[in-house]
C-alpha positions as CSV (number, residue, x, y, z in Angstrom):
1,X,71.4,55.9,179.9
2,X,68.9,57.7,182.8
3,X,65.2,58.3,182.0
4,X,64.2,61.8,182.3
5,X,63.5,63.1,185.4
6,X,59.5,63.9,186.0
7,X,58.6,67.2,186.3
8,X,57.7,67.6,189.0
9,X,60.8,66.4,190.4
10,X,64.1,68.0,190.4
11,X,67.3,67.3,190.0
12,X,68.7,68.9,193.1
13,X,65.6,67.2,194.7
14,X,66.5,64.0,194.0
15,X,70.4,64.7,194.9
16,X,69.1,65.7,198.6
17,X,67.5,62.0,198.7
18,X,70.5,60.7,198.0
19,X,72.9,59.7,200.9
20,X,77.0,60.6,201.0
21,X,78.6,57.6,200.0
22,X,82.6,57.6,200.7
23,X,85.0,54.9,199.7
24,X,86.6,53.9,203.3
25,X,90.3,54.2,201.4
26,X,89.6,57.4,201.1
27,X,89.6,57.8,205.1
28,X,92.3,55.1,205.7
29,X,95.1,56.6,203.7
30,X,99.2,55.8,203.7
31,X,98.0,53.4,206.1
32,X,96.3,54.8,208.9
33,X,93.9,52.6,210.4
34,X,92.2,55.5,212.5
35,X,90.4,58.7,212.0
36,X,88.5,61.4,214.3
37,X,85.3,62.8,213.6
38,X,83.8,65.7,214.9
39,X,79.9,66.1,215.5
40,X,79.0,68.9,217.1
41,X,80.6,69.2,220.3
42,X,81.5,65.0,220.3
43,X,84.4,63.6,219.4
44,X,84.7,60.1,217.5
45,X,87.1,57.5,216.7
46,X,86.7,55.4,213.8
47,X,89.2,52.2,213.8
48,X,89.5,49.6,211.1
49,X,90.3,46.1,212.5
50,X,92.8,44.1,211.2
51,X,90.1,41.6,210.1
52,X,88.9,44.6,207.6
53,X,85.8,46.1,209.9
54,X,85.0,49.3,211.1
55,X,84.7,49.9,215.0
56,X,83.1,53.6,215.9
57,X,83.7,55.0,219.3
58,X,82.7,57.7,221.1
């Protein structure tokens, strides 16, 4: 159960102080173990290792 919210605080408020969080199966699926991301005009690779870690590269 949440406590109420104060009111001076609201609920979309809060949910902008709130950071993305994504499960990492949810990038690596049908067993990929490597994604691109694009930021702006950069290109990423994200690799998962076989010892289960996550190696970004630009």
């Amino acid at each position: 159960m949440n406590a109420p919210l104060p009111s001076n605080v609201s609920s979309a408020t809060l949910a902008s102080r709130v950071p993305l969080a994504l499960d990492s199966r949810q990038l690596f699926q049908n067993g990929q173990r490597q994604v691109e991301i694009l930021h702006g005009e950069a290109r990423y690779s994200l690799r998962l290792t076989q010892t289960n870690k996550l190696i970004l590269t630009k």
